[in-house]
C-alpha positions in Angstrom: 28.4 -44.4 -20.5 26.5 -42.6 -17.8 24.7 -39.5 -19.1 22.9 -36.3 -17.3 20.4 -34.4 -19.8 19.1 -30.6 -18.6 16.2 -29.3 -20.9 15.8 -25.6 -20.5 13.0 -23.5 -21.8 14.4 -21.1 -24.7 13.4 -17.8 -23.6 14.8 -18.2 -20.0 18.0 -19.9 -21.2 18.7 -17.0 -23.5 17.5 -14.7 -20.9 20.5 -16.0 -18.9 22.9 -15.9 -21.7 22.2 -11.9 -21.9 22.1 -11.7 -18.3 25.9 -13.7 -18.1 27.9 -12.8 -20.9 30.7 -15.4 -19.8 28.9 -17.9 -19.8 27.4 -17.2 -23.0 31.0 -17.0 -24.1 32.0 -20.1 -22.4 29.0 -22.5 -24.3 30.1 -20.7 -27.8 33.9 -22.0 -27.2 32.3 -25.3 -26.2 30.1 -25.4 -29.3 33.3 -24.4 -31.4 35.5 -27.0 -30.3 32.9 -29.6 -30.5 32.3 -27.9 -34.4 36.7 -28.2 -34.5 36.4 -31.5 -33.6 33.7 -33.1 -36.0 35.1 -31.2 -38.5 38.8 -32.9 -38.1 36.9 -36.3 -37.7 34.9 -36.2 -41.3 38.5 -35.4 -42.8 40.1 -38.5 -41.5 37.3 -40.7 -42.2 37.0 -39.2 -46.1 40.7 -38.9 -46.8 42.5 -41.5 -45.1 44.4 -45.0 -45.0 43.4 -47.6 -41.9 46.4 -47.2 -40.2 46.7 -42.8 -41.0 42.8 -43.1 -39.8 44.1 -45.4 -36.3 47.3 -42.8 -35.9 44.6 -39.6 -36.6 42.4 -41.0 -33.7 44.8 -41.3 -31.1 46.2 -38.1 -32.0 42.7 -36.4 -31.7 42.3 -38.4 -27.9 45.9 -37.0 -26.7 45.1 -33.5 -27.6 41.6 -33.7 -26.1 42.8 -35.4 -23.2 46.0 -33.2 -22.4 43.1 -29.9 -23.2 40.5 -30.9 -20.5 43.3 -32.0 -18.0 44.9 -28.5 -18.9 47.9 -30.2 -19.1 48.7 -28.8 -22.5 51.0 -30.5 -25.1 54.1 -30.2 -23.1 56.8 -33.0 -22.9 55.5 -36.5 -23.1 51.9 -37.1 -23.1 50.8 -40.4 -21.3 46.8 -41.2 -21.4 44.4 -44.3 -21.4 42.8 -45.2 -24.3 39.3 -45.8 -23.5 38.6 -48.0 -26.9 39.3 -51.8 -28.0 41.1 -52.7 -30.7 37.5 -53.8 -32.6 35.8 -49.9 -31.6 38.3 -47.8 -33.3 
């Protein structure tokens, strides 16, 4: 997977977030879906059959799919699945 890294300096980049408020908003929903979303993935690797475990990790790729293509949950929900069988 291809990957772009900023580093910012801390006084600037909090500087901005005073200066911007929505963006400040913005990265703290970010940071609380990604929190949402590690959170749901330690409880269905702790709690959870193979096949629940499988069913939970498609679930969690439709929702996060259908949420960044703001598509929502409405009506039938077609997406790729971006893993082989051996990944999940």
């Amino acid at each position: 997977t291809d990957m772009v890294m900023c580093c910012f300096r801390r006084k600037p980049f909090e500087q901005m977030m005073i200066r911007t408020p929505h963006i400040a908003q913005r990265l703290l929903e970010m940071t609380l879906d990604e929190l949402d979303a590690a959170r749901e993935w330690m409880l269905v690797l702790g709690r959870k059959t193979a096949r629940e475990k499988i069913a939970s990790l498609i679930a969690i790729i439709a929702r996060r799919d259908a949420a960044l293509s703001m598509q929502g949950m409405r009506g039938p929900l077609v997406f790729d699945l971006p893993l082989t069988r051996e990944a999940m």
